[in-house]
C-alpha positions as CSV (number, residue, x, y, z in Angstrom):
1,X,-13.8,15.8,140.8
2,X,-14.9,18.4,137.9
3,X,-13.0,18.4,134.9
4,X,-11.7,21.4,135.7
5,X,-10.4,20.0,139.2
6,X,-8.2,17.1,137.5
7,X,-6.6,19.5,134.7
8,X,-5.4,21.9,137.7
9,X,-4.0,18.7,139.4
10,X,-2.3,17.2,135.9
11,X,-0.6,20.8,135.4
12,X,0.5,21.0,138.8
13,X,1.6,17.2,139.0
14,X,3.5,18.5,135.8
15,X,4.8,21.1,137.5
16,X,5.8,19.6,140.9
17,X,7.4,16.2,139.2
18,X,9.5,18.4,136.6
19,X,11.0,20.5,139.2
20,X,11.7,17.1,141.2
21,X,13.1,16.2,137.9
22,X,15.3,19.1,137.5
23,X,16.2,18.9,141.4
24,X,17.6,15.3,140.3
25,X,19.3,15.8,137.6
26,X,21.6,19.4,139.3
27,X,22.4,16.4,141.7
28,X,23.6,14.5,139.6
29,X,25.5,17.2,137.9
30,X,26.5,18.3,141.5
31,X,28.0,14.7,142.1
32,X,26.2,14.7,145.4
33,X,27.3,11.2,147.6
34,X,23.7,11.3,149.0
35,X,22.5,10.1,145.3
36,X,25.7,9.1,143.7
37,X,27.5,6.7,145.8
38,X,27.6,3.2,145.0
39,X,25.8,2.4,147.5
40,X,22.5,4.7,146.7
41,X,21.4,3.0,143.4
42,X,18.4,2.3,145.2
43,X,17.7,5.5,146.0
44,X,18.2,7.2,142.2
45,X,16.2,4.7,140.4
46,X,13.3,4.9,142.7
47,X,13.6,9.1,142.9
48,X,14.0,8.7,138.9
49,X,10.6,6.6,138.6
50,X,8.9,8.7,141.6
51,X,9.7,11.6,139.1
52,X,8.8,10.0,135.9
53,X,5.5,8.4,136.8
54,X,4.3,12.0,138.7
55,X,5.1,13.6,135.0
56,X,3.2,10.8,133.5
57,X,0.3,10.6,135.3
58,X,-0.2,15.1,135.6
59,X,-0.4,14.6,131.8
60,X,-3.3,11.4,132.2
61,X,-5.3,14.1,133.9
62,X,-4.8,16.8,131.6
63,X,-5.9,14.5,129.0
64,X,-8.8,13.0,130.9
65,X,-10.0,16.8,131.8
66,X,-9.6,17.2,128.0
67,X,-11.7,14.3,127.0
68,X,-14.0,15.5,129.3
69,X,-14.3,19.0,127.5
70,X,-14.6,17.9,124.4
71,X,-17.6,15.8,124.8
72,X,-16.0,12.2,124.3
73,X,-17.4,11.2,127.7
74,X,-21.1,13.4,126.6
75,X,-23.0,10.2,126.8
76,X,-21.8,9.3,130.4
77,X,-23.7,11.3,133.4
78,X,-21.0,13.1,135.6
79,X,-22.2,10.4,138.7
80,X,-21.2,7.6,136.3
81,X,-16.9,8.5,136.3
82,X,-16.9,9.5,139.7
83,X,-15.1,6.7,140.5
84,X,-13.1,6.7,137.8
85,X,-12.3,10.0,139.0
86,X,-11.6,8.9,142.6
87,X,-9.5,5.7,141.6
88,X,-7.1,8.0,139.5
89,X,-6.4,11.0,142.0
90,X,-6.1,7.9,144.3
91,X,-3.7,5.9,142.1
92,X,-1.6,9.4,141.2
93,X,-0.6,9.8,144.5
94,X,-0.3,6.6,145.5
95,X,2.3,5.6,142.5
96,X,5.2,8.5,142.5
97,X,4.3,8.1,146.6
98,X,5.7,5.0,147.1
99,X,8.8,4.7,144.4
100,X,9.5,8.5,146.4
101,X,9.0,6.6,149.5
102,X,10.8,3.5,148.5
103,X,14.1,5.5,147.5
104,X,14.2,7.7,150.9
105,X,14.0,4.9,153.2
106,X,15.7,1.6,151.7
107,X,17.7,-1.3,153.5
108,X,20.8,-2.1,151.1
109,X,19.1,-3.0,147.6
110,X,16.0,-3.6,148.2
111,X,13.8,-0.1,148.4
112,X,11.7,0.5,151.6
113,X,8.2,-0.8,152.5
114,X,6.8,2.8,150.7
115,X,6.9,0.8,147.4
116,X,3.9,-1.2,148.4
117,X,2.1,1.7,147.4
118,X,3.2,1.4,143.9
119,X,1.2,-1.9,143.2
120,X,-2.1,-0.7,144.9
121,X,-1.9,2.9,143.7
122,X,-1.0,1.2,139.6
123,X,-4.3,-1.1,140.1
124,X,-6.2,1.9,141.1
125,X,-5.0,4.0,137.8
126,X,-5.3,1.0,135.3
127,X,-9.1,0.3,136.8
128,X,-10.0,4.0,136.1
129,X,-8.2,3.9,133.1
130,X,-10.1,1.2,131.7
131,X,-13.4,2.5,133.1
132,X,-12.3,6.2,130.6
133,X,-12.0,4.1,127.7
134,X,-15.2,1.8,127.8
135,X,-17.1,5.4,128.9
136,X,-15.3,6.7,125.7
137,X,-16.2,4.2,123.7
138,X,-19.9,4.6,124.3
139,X,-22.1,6.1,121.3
């Protein structure tokens, strides 16, 4: 991906994941049994991380489009962080996938076979993430 490809994906990961958050919280303030119950803490934590890991991770490629602009990653051919690139579109989806996943199809406490994604889709971001910073890093 260009730089210009993961900054439109950060701002409309941003986007997407704070309306998710705002549909969460009128929920809430709706008292809604569906999210509420007893029953549903599941559900509401893993919606709540869903959301709050999609935020985190729009803002990751804003800032890794940034980096890009500005020249911090000038002594890196493009070829050299395509898979950097690749491993942290992969692991953006992957992560607020599977906690959104996990919380819409749960058995009692424990949250639904979605969240398996989380684990894979986390190695995937913190592998690219570390590639960013040694390619920042580099004189």
């Amino acid at each position: 991906m260009t730089p210009s490809a993961h900054a439109r994906l950060g701002w409309w990961m941003l986007a997407i994941f704070a309306g998710a958050g705002l549909v969460l919280e009128s929920l809430i303030g709706l008292r809604t049994p569906w999210l509420l119950d007893v029953g549903m803490e599941t559900r509401r934590v893993m919606f709540r991380l869903a959301h709050a890991h999609g935020a985190l991770l729009g803002l990751v490629h804003v800032a890794f489009a940034a980096s890009w602009h500005a020249g911090l990653l000038a002594a890196v051919e493009p070829e050299g962080l395509r898979w950097p690139s690749r491993l942290l579109t992969f692991g953006s989806v992957c992560v607020p996938l599977g906690f959104a996943l996990g919380g819409a199809w749960f058995v009692e406490a424990d949250p639904g076979l979605g969240v398996l994604l989380v684990p894979i889709g986390a190695l995937a971001v913190v592998a690219a993430l570390i590639s960013i910073a040694r390619a920042c890093a580099r004189p």
